[in-house]
C-alpha positions as CSV (number, residue, x, y, z in Angstrom):
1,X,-58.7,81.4,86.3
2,X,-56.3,80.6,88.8
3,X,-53.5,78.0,88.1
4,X,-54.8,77.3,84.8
5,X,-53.8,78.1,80.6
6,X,-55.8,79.7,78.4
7,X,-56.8,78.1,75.2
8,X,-57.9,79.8,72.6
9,X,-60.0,77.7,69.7
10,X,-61.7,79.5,66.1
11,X,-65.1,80.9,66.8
12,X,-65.2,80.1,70.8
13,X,-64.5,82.1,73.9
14,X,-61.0,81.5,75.3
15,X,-61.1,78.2,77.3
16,X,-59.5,77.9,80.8
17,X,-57.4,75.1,81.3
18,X,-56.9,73.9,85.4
19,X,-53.2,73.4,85.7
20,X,-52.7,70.2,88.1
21,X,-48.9,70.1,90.1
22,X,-47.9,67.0,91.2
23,X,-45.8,65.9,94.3
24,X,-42.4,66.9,92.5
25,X,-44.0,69.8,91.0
26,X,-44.7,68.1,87.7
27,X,-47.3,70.0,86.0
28,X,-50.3,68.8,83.8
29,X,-53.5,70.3,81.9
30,X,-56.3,68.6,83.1
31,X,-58.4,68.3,80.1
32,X,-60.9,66.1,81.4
33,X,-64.1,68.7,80.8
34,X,-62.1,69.9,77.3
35,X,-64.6,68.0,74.7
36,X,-67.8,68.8,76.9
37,X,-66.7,72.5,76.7
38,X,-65.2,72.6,73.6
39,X,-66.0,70.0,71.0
40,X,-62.4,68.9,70.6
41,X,-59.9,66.3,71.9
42,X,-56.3,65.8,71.5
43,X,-54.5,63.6,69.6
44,X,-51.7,61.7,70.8
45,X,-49.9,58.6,69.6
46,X,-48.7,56.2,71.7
47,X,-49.9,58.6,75.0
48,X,-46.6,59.4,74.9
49,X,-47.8,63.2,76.2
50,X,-50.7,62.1,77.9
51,X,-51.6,61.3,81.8
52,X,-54.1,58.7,82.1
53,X,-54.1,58.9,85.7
54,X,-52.8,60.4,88.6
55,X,-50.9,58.0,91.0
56,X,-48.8,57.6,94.3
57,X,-47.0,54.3,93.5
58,X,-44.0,55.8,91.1
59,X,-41.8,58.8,90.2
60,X,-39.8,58.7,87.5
61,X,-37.8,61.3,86.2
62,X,-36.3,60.4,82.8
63,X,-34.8,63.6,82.5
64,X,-32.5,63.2,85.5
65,X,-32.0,59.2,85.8
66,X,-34.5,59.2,89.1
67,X,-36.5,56.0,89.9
68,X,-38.4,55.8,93.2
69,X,-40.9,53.5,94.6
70,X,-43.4,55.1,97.3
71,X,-40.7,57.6,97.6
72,X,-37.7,55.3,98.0
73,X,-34.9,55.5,95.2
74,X,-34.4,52.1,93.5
75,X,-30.3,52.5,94.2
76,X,-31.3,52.5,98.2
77,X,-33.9,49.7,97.5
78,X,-31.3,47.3,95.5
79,X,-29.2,47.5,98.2
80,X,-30.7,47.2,101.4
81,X,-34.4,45.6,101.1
82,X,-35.7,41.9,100.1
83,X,-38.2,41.5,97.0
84,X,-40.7,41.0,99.8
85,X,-40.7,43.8,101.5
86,X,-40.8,46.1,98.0
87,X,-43.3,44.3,97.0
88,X,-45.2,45.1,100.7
89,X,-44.2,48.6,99.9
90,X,-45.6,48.9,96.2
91,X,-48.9,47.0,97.2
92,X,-49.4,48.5,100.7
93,X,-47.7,51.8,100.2
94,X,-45.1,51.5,103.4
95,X,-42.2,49.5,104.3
96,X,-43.3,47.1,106.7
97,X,-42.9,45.9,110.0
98,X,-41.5,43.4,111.5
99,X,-45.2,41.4,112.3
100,X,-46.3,42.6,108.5
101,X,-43.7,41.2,106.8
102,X,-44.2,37.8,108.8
103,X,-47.9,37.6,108.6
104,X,-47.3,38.8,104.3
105,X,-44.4,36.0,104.2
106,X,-46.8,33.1,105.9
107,X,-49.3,34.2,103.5
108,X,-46.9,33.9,100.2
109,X,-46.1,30.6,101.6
110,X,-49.5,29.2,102.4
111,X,-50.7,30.0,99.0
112,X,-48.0,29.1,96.8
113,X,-49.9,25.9,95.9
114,X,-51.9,25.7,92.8
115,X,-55.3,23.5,92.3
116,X,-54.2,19.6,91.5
117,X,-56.8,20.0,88.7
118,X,-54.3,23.2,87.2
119,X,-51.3,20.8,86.4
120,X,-53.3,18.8,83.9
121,X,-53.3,22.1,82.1
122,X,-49.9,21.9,80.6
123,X,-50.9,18.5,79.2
124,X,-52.9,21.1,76.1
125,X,-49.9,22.8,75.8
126,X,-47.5,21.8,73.6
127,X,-43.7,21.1,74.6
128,X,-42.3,23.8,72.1
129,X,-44.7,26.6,73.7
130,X,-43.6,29.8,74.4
131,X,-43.2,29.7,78.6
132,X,-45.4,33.3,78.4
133,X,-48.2,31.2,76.4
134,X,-49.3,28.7,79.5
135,X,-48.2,31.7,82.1
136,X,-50.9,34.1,80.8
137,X,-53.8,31.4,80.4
138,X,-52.2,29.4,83.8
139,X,-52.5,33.1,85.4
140,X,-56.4,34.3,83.5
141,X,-57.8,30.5,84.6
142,X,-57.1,31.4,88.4
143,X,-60.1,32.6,88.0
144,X,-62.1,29.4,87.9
145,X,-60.9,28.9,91.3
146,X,-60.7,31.9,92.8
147,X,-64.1,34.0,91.6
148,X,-64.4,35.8,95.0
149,X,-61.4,37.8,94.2
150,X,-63.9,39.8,91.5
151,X,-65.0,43.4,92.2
152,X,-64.6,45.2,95.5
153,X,-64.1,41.6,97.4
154,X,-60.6,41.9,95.2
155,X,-60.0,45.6,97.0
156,X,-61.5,44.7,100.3
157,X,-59.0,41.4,100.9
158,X,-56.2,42.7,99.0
159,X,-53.7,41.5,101.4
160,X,-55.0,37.9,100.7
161,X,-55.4,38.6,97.5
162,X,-52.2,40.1,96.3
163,X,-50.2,37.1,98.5
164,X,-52.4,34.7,97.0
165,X,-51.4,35.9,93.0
166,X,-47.8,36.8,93.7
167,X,-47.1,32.8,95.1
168,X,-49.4,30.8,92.7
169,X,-47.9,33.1,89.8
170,X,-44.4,32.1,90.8
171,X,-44.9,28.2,91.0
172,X,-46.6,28.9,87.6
173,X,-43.4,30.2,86.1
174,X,-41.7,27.3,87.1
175,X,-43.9,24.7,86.2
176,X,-44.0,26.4,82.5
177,X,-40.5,25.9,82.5
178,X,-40.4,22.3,83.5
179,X,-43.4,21.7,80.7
180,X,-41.2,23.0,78.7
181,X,-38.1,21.2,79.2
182,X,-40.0,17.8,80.1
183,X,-39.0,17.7,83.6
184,X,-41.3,16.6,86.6
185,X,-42.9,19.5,88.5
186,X,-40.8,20.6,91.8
187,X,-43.6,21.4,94.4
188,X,-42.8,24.6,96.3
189,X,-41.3,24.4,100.2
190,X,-43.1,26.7,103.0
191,X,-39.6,27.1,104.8
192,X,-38.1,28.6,102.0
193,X,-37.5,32.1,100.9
194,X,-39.4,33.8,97.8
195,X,-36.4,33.9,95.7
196,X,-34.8,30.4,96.8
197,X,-38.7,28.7,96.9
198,X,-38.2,29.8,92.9
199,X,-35.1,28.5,92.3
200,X,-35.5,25.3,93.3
201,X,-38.9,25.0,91.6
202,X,-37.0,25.6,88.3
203,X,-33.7,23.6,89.0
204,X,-34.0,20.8,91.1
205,X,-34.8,16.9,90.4
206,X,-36.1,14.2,92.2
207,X,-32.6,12.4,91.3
208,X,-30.8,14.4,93.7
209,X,-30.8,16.6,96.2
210,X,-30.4,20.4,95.7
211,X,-29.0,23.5,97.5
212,X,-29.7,26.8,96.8
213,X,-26.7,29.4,95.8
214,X,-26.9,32.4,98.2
215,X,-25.4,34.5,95.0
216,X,-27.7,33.3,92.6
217,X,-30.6,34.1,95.4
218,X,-29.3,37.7,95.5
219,X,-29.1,38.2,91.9
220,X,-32.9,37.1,91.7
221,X,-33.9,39.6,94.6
222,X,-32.1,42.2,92.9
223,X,-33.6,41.8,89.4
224,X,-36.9,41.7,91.1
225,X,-36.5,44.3,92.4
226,X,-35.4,46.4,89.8
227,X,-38.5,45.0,88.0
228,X,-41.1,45.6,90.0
229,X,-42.8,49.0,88.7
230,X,-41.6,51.3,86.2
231,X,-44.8,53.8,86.4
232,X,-47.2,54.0,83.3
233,X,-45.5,51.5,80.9
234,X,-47.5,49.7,78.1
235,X,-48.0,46.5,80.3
236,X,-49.1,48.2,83.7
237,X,-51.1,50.6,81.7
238,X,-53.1,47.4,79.9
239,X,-53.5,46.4,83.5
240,X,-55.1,49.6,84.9
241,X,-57.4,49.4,81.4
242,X,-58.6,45.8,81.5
243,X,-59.1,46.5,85.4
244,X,-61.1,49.6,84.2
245,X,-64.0,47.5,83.1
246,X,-64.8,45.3,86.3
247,X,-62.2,42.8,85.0
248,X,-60.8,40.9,87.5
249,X,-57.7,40.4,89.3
250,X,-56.3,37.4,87.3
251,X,-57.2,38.6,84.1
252,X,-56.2,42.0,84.3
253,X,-52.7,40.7,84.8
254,X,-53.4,37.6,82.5
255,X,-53.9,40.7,80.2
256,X,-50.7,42.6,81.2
257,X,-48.4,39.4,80.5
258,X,-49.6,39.7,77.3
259,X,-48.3,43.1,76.4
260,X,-45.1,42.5,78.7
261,X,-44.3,39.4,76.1
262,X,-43.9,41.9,73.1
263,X,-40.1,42.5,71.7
264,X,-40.6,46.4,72.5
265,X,-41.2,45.6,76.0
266,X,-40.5,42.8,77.9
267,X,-39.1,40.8,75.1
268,X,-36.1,43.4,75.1
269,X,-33.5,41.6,77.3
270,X,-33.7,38.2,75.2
271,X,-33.3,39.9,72.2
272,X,-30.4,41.7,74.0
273,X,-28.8,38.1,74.3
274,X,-29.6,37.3,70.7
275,X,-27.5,40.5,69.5
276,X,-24.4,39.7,71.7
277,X,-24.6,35.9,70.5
278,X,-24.9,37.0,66.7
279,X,-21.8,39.7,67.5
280,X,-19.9,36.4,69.0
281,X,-20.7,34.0,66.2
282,X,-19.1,36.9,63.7
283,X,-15.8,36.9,65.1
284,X,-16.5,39.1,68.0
285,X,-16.4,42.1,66.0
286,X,-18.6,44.4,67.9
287,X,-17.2,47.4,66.3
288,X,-18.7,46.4,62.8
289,X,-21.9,46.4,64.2
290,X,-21.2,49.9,65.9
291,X,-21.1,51.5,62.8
292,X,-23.9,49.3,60.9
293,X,-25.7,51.1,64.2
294,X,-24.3,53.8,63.4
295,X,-25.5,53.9,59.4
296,X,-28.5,55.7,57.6
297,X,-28.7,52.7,55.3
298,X,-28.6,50.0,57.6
299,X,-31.8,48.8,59.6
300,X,-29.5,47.4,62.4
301,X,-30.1,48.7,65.4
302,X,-27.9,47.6,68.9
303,X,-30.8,45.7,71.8
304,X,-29.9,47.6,74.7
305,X,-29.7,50.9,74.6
306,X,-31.9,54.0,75.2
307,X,-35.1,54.3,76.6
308,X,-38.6,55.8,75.7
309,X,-38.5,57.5,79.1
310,X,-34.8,57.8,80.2
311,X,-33.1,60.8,78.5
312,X,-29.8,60.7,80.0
313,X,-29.6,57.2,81.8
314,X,-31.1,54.1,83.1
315,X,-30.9,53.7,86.8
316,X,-31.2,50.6,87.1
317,X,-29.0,49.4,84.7
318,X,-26.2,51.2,87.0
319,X,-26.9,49.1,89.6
320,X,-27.3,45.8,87.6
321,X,-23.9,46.7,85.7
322,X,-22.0,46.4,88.7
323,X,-24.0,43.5,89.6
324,X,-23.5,41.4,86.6
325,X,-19.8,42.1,86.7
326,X,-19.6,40.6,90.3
327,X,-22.4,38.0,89.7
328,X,-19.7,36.4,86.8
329,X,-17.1,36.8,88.8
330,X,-19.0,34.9,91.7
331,X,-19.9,32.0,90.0
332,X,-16.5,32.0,87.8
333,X,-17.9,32.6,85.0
334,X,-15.9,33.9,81.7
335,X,-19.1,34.4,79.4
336,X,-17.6,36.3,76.2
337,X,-21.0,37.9,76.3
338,X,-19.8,39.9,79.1
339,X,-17.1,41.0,77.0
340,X,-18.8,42.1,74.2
341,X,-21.2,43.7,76.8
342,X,-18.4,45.9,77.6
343,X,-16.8,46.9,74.5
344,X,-20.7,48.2,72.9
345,X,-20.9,50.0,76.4
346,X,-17.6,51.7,76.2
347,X,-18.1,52.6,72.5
348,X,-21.8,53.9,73.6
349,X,-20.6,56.2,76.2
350,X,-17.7,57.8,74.6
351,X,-19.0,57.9,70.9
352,X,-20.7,61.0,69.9
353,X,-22.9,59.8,68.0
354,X,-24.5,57.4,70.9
355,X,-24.3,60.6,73.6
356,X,-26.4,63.0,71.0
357,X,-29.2,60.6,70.6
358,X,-28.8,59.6,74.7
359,X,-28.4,56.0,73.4
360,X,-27.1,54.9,76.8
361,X,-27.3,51.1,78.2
362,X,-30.7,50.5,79.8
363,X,-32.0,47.6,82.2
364,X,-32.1,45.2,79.3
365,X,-29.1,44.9,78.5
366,X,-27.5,44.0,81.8
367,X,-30.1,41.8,83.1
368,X,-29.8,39.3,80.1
369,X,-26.6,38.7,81.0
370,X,-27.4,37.7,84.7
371,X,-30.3,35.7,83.6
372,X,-27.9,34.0,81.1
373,X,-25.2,33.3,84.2
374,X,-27.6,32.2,86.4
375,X,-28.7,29.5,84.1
376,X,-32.1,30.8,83.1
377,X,-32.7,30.1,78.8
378,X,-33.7,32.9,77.0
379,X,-37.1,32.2,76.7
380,X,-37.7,32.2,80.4
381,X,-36.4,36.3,80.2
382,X,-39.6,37.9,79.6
383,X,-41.1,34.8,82.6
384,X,-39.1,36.4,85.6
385,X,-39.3,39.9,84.1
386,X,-43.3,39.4,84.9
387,X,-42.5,38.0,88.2
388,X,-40.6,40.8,89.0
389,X,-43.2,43.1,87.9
390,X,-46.6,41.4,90.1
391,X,-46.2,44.1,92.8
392,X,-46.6,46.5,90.3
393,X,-49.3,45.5,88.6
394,X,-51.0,44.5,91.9
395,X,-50.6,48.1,93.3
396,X,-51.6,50.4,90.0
397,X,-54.5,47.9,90.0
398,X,-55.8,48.2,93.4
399,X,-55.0,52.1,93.4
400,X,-57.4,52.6,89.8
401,X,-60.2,50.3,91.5
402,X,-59.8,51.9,94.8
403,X,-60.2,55.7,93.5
404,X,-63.5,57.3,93.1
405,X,-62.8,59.1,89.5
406,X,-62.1,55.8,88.1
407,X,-63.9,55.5,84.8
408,X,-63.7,52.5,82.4
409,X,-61.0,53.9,79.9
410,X,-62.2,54.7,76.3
411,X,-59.8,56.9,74.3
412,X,-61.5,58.7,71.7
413,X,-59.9,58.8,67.9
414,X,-59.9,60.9,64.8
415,X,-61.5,59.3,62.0
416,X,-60.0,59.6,58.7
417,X,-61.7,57.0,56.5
418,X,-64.6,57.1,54.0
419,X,-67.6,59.9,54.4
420,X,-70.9,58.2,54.0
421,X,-71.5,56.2,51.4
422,X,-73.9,54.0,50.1
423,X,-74.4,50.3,49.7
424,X,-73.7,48.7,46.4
425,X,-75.2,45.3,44.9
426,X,-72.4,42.8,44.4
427,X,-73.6,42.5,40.6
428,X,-73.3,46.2,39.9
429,X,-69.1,46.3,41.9
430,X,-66.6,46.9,40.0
């Protein structure tokens, strides 16, 4: 067979396997017939060697540091483009136009209102709730008021759709933050940009009036940005499998908050925080955590650095390490944080021991320390790490519901427990 591997299994005639190249010649075995034809499947933990899908939103190349959406490197992105118009691009799969991004802009801005009915919500939440807690039901109750955006009506009016999510979602976040703190809800403005609508939502009070910083606006936009899709990851991939079944919209994402809020994923950056707080509190002595890092018998380990995909670096924490650095500097900030930041980098990057096991600084530990400068507590991380991520989650959604080989996902397992056995009478256990 042509472009395919042969497999050869005991007792059975050799078994040709299609070989599938992707856009940058990444290669794949399609075993998609392999269990119909053979009898077996594979086994692979955590899918760290498997493709679940094939998809046009994403390349990433952990090998070589490469991150591009719809083809556009994320370095080239950060720089020149608003959150809106990646977002556009993610969701839509071009850059848009000038009349595109207006018409996608009024949209965001019409429906960044939530129902009156929604904000009586918080009252069942208690004031010590995790901000992640009312986002996720806030975001799966949508629902009740939106139940036309179900099936292909969610496909078919995607562009009212997506807008419609990606404002309500943000007003969300901030109202879970003012619950939270025990401050009156801000009500969003229509004249006012994405990331400055956000900003004010979260930090202003009736009291007084408030103006938006223009470089705490550009931080936001960058971050999102740099957020905004990261191909297959555990959150976007819950997405795609919730959406798999007919789900919803709403709670498909409602879903993927949920597996962003874990420590090993979204949870990262505040845990990054944490780590350089603890460092501070002991005297600033990053170096004798370095080698507790660095020990067999120590369960240490320093928030931060490496990455399950990225084998030599992060992209995106080169751009956000520059940022942060300015971002401080901006605001006139001297956050010992940053410091210590520095010193665990340095050490990282020069240390042996850090460059064997490609233990470089990825996107979490930068983008604590912006969050942290631009006021934003540490339980509010994982909060604009899922706003930064909608785009994503919108676009690997509508791309799974609008492709034809889209089945509901059902991974198959090996069973090691108990053969057959039969049932015994409670009197007669032992």
């Amino acid at each position: 067979m042509k472009n395919s591997a042969t497999l050869y299994l005991p007792g059975q005639e050799p078994l040709g396997i299609p070989i599938i190249t992707g856009s940058e010649n990444e290669k794949a075995l399609d075993i998609s017939s392999l269990r119909a034809k053979s009898g077996y499947i594979t086994l692979d933990p955590g899918f760290v060697n498997t493709g679940a899908c094939s998809s046009s939103i994403t390349y990433l190349d952990g090998e070589k540091g490469i991150l591009r959406y719809r083809g556009y490197p994320i370095e080239e992105l950060a720089q020149k483009s608003t959150f809106i118009e990646v977002a556009y691009l993610l969701i839509h799969g071009n850059l848009p136009d000038q009349s595109q991004l207006t018409e996608f802009s009024r949209k965001l801005s019409n429906h960044s209102m939530i129902h009156e009915d929604m904000r009586h919500f918080y009252d069942g939440f208690s004031s010590t709730a995790h901000p992640m807690v009312s986002l996720s039901a806030m975001v799966a109750s949508l629902s009740a008021y939106y139940s036309e955006a179900s099936g292909r009506a969610s496909v078919k009016d995607l562009h009212i759709n997506s807008a419609r999510i990606m404002a309500k979602v943000r007003t969300i976040a901030a109202f879970s933050y003012k619950k939270s703190i025990g401050q009156p809800l801000i009500y969003p403005m229509n004249d006012l940009s994405y990331e400055d609508n956000f900003i004010r939502m979260m930090f202003a009070v009736p009291a007084e009036e408030f103006t938006v910083n223009p470089v705490v606006s550009d931080a936001i936009r960058l971050l999102l940005i740099l957020h905004a899709d990261h191909e297959q990851n555990c959150s976007t991939s819950t997405v795609r499998m919730v959406g798999s079944s007919n789900a919803n919209l709403y709670i498909s994402i409602a879903a993927g908050i949920g597996a962003l809020w874990g420590s090993l994923h979204g949870g990262a950056n505040q845990r990054v925080i944490e780590m350089l707080s603890m460092i501070h509190k002991s005297d600033n002595d990053y170096k004798k955590y370095i080698e507790k890092a660095k020990s067999k018998t120590s369960k240490f380990r320093l928030m931060g650095f490496g990455h399950r995909v990225y084998k030599n670096f992060d992209p995106r924490a080169k751009v956000l390490k520059e940022s942060a650095a300015k971002l401080l500097d901006k605001l006139g900030i001297d956050d010992p944080l940053l410091d210590i930041a520095r010193n665990l980098e340095e050490v990282a990057l020069n240390d042996e021991f850090f460059i064997e096991r490609n233990l470089y600084p990825n996107v979490d530990f930068y983008s604590g320390i912006m969050y942290r400068a631009i006021g934003i507590p540490t339980n509010m991380f994982t909060v604009m790490f899922a706003l930064g991520r909608l785009p994503g989650w919108i676009a690997h959604w509508n791309e799974m519901k609008s492709d034809s080989k889209t089945r509901i996902y059902r991974p198959r397992q090996v069973y090691t427990g108990h053969t057959k056995r039969s049932f015994v009478p409670m009197d007669k256990r032992s």
